[in-house]
N, C-alpha and C positions, 0 to 999 in steps of 0.2 A: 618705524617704531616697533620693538620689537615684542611680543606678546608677554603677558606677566609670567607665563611657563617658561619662558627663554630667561628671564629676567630672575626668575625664583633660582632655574640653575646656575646662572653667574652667584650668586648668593651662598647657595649651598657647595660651589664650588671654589668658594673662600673661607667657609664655616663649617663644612658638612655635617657631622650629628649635631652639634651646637645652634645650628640653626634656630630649630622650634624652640629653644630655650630662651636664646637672646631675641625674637619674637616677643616670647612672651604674651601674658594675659591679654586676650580682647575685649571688646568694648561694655559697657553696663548697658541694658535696657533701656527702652524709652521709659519704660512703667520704673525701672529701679535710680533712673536719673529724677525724674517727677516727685520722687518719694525723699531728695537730700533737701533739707531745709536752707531756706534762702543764709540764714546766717554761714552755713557752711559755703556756698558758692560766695559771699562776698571774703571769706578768710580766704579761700584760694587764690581769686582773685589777687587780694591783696599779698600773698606771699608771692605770686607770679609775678609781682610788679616789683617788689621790693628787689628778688633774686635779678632781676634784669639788670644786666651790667655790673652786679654785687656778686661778692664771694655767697656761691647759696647755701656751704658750708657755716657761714655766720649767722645766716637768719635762720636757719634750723635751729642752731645752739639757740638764738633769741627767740623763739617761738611761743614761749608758754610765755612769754614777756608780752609780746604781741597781743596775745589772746586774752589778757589780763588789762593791757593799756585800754585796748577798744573795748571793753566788755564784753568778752565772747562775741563780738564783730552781732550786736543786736540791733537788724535794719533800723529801726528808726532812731534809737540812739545815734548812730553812726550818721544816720542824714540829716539829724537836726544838728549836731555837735556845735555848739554855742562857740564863740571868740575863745573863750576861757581855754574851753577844752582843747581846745585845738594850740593856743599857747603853751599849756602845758605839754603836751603831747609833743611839742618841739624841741623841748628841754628835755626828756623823759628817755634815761638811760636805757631803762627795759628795752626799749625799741631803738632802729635807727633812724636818727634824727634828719631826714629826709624833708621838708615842709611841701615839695608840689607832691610826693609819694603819700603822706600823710594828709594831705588834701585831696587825693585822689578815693580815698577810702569812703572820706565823704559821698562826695560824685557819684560812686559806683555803688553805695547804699540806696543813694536818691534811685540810680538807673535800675537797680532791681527792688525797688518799690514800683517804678513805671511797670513792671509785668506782672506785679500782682496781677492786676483784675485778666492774662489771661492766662492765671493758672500759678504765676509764680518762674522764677529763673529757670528749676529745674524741666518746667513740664514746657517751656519756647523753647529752649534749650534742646532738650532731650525729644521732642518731635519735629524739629528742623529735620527736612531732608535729606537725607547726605548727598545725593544728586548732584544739591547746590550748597554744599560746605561753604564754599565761599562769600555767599551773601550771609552766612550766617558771623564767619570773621567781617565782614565787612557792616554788618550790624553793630559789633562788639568795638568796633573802630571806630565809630560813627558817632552809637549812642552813647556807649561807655565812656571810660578816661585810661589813658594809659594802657589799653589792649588792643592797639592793632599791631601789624607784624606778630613774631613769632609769638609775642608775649601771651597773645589771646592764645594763640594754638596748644602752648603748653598748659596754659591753664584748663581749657578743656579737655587736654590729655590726661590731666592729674586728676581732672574730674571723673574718668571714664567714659565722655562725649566720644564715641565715633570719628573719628577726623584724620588728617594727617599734617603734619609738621615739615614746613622747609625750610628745613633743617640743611646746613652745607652739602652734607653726601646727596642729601634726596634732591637736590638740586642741581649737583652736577650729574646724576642718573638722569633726569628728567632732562638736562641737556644734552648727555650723549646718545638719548634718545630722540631727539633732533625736537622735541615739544618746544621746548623754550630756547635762547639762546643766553639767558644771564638770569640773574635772580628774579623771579617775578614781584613785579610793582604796580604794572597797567592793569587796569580791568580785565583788555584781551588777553597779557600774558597768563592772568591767571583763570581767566576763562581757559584758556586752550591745557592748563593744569588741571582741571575740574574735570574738564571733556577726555583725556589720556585717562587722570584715573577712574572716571566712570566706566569707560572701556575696559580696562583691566577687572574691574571690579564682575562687570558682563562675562567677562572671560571665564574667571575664577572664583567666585562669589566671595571671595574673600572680603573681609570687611576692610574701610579702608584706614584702620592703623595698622593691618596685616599688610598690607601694600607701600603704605608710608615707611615700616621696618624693615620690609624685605629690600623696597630703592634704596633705602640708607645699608642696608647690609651687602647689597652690590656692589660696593664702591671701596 
């Protein structure tokens, strides 16, 4: 495996000044993730789910639709949503008429209700270690609906969470770095992805969406 300095120069040696730019912004605080109100992690959520396998060019146009169908995505509205609501909400233009997507919205109100009492979405969320990023997706896989694989990843990317995405390129970086041999699925594949980018991170204290961009800009 070869060191993230080796790895930054294949990168910069396909992008050279461009680099830092298509990097890009790193990650939000623990204290400034704490601080976004539960309604906004349940509309990300919900946008991340929707864009999954969807033109994410359409749910953008439909978005103030979105935000209007759910009522500005207000936890408890969204985890009580009565029969009615959710009938209509199947019919209901403004949005895409998705039923287990729009079921999920629910679900995942209920599940960031469960972390109220310790602290709220943002403040489990935003003090999970990066260490073990991966129990943190494999939380969101578990407890939530509809966020494991990449989906949970990008949603906490879009959040500002710390993390990193694999993503096709960052996946075949990480196997011509001999870590994995295919997409990881098993516990140990993805343990032995946590353990490579913990390494890197030791190396270069980079955070690790500055690692998750720099493998994906390798490739």
């Amino acid at each position: 495996m070869r060191s993230f300095d080796d790895i930054r120069k294949i990168a910069e040696g396909r992008h050279g000044d461009t680099l830092a730019e298509k990097i890009g912004a790193g990650p939000k605080s623990a204290a400034a993730l704490a601080a976004i109100p539960d309604d906004r992690w349940l509309a990300t959520f919900t946008k991340s789910i929707f864009q999954s396998g969807f033109n994410w060019k359409v749910i953008e146009a439909k978005w103030d639709g979105f935000e209007d169908a759910f009522r500005g995505f207000d936890i408890a509205a969204c985890a009580f949503m009565p029969d009615e609501w959710f009938e209509e909400l199947c019919t209901d233009t403004r949005i895409v008429r998705y039923p287990a997507k729009i079921r999920s919205v629910q679900e995942n109100a209920q599940f960031i209700q469960s972390l109220q009492d310790q602290g709220g979405a943002g403040t489990v969320i935003g003090h999970w270690p990066g260490e073990d990023y991966i129990d943190l997706l494999e939380m969101l896989k578990k407890d939530a609906t509809r966020l494991g694989g990449v989906t949970g990843q990008y949603a906490l990317r879009f959040m500002g969470r710390d993390g990193f995405i694999l993503s096709r390129d960052v996946v075949a970086r990480l196997v011509a770095e001999g870590v994995i041999d295919k997409a990881p699925t098993s516990k140990k594949a993805l343990r032995a992805v946590q353990d490579a980018i913990n390494t890197w991170r030791d190396q270069s204290g980079a955070s690790l969406i500055e690692i998750s961009r720099v493998l994906a800009l390798s490739i």
